[in-house]
N, C-alpha and C positions, 0 to 999 in steps of 0.2 A: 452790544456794539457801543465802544465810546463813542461820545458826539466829537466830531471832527473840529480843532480849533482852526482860528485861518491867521494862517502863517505870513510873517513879514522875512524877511534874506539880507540882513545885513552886511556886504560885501557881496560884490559879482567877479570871484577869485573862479578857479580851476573846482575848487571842494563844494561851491557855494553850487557848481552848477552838476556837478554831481548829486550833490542831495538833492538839490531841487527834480533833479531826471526823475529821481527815486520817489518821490513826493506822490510826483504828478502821477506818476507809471500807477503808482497801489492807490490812488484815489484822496490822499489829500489835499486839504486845500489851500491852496496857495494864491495870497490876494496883494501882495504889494512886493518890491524890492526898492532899495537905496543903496546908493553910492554916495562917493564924494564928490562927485559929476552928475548932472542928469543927463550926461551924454550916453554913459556906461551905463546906467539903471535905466533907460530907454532902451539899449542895446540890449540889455542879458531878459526885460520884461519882453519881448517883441518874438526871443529866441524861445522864451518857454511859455509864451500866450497869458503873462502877470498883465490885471489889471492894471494895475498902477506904479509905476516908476516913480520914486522919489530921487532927488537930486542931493541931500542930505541922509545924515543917518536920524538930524534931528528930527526933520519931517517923518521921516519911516517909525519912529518908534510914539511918535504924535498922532499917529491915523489910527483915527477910532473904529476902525475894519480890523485890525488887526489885534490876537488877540495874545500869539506868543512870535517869536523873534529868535533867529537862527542867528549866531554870530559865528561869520566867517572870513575876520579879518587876519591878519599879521595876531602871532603871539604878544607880540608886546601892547597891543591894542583891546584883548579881552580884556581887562578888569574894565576900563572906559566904557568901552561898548555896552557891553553887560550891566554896569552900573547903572545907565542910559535908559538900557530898553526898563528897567527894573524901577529908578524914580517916576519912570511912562505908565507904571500899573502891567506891565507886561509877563509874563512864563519868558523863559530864557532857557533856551541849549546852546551852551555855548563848546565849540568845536576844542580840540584836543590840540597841546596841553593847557586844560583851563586857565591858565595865566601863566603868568612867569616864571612866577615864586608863591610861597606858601602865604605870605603875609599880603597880598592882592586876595588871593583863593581864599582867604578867610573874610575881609572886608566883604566879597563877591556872598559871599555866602549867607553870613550875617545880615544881610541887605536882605536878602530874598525873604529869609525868616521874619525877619521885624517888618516884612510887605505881605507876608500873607501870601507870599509867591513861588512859584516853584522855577530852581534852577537845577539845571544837570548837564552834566560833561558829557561831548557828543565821542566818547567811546565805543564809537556804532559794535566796536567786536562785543562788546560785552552782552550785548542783546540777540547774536546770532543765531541760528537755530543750533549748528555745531556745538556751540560753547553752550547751551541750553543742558545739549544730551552729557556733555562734558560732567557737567557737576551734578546731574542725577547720576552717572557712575560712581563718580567719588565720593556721593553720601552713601550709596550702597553700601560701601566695604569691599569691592568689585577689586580694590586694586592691593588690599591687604593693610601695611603700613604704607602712607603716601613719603616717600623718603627725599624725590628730587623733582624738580623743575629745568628743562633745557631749553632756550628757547632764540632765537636770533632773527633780527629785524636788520638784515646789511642790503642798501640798495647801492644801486652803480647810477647816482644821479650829476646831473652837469654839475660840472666842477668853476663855471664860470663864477669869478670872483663878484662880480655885481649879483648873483642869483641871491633868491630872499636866505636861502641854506647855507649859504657861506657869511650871511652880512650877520655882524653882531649885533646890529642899532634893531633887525627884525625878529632877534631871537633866534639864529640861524644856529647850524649845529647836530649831529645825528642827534641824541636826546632827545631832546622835547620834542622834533617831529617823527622821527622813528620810535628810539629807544625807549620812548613812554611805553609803547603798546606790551613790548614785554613785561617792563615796571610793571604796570597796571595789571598782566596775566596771573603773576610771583605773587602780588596782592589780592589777585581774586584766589587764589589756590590757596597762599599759606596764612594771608595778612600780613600785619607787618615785621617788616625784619626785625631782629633784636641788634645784626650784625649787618654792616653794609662794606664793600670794600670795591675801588673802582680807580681802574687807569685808563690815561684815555692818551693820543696823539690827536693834535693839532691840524688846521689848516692855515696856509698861511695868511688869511686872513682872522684868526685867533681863534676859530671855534672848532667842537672839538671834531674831528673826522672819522674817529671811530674810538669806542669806549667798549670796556670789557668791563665786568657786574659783578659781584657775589652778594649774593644773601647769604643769611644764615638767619637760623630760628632756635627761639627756644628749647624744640624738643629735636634739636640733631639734623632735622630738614637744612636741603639748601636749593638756592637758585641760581643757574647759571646763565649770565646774560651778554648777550653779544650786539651792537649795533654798528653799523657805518656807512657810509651815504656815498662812498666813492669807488663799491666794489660788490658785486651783486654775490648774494648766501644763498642757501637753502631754503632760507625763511620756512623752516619749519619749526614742530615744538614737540616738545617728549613729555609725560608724567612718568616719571618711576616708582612703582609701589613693589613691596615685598611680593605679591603674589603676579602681580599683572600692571602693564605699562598703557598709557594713551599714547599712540603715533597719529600725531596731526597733519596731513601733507602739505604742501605749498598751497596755498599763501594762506597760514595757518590762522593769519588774524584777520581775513577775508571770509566769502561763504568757499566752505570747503570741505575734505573728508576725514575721515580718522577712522584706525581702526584701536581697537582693545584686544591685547595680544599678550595671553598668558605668558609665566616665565619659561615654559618649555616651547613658547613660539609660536602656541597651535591659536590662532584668532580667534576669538572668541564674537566677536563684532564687528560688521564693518557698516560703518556710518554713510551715507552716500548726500549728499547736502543736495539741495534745489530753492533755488530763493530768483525771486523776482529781482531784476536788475541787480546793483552792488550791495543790496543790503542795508544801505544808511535810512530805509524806511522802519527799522525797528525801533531806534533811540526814538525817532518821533512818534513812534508808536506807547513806548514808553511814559514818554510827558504827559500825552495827552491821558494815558490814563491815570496817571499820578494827581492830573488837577480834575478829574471826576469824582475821583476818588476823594479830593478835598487834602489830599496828603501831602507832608513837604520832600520827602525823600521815600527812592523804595529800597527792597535788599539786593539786588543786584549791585544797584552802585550809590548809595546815601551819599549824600554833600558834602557829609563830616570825613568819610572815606577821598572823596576826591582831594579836600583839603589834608589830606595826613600821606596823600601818594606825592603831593606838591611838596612837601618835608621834606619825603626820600631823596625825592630829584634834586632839591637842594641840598642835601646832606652831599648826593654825587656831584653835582657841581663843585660843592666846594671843595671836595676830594682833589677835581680835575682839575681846578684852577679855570673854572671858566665863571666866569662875572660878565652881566651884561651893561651897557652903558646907562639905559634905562636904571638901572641899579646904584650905580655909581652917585657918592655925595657929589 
């Protein structure tokens, strides 16, 4: 059993108090929260029994109780955040997508390294138990040649112009709050693309409302990817192999089920999932074994990998013509 680190929450967002549920529910432990109010981090400590409130992020990443730090601010605020908790001597997860851009996600990273520290992207799907059994099939050979990736992340969320997903100055945009999760699937299945191709429409507050994805790979593989925030999907996900297919069902980047279904259709497996609350107690289950372990990265999802999926997403960006302001000379 790893020894349990005690956990700091930077931000008391919607995500911040989800993980934290998830924390509490499997037994870790969880010893301080900050805000940029200590009216908020009074409120969100009170709601989930946190010792200690900080009214700062400076304070929170300064309290010597603490020994790794959840960042769960606005996209445009992780590299800061994280750089923070990281000059404090702290482990960092920091919540998805790790930064903006590729050139934040590298500084972010580098930092951790030259600290002796361990950072990692809070891509809770990546540590699920589904996605576990996922890639013990595909090292099998279970699925013959691995030939396609299907997969879509399209939500029907407010359309209100002030929301953080329409604002540009937040990083607003299906992308980096959706359409990562597929990016990041295309990249756990095939790596990286060779070939990237991507159109996307607008909202009229400039970001983008919905984008459409291709990969392509060196050996003839591809990925097909779909996102958008104003019109609810399937949200499921397919592997296509010569011999046999993974069918993932809703909500395929949640805990959920899949079955393995030969090409003549006869099912070969059905996966039935059971996980304690939403799951985001795995990534923290992750870290903490990572800094037991004394290690700075593990193979699920390495640092150097998070940094090279922030590439992609910039390569789509600039496909779609979407630039943030944070960006901008």
């Amino acid at each position: 059993m790893t020894e349990r680190l005690r956990w700091g929450i930077l931000g008391t967002g919607g995500i911040a108090r989800m993980f934290t549920s998830d924390l509490l529910l499997t037994g870790h432990d969880v010893v301080a929260v900050g805000s940029r109010t200590r009216e908020s981090a009074e409120e969100f400590a009170a709601a989930h029994g946190i010792a200690r409130a900080h009214g700062s992020y400076e304070e929170l990443v300064a309290d010597p109780e603490v020994d790794a730090i959840y960042v769960a601010t606005p996209h445009p605020y992780h590299a800061a955040n994280a750089t923070l908790a990281l000059q404090h001597g702290k482990h960092v997860l920091v919540e998805k997508p790790f930064t903006i851009n590729e050139a934040e996600a590298r500084s972010v990273v580098e930092l951790a390294a030259a600290s002796g520290l361990v950072v990692l992207e809070a891509m809770w799907t990546r540590w699920l138990p589904h996605m576990l059994r996922v890639r013990e099939i595909l090292a099998s050979g279970a699925l013959g040649e691995v030939r396609a990736l299907i997969a879509d992340h399209d939500q029907k969320i407010s359309t209100d112009p002030e929301g953080r997903l329409q604002n540009p100055a937040l990083g607003g945009g299906a992308l980096l709050d959706l359409g990562i999760y597929p990016v990041s699937f295309a990249w756990d299945v095939f790596g990286a693309p060779a070939v990237v191709h991507a159109i996307a429409s607008s909202t009229p507050t400039g970001v983008d409302r919905q984008t459409a994805i291709l990969f392509g790979y060196p050996g003839g593989e591809q990925a097909v990817i779909h996102t958008q925030l104003d019109a609810r999907g399937p949200s499921t996900a397919v592997i296509v192999g010569t011999e046999a297919r993974i069918e993932i069902d809703e909500v395929w980047y949640a805990p959920t089920s899949f079955s393995l279904v030969s090409s003549d259709g006869t099912v070969l497996e059905r996966y039935e999932s059971s996980v304690e609350g939403r799951g985001m107690q795995f990534q923290a289950d992750e870290l903490e074994r990572l800094v037991a372990a004394g290690a700075s990265g593990g193979e699920i999802l390495p640092p150097e990998e998070t940094v090279a999926i922030m590439a992609t997403l910039d390569e789509i960006r600039r496909q779609i013509g979407l630039v943030y302001p944070s960006e901008r000379g």
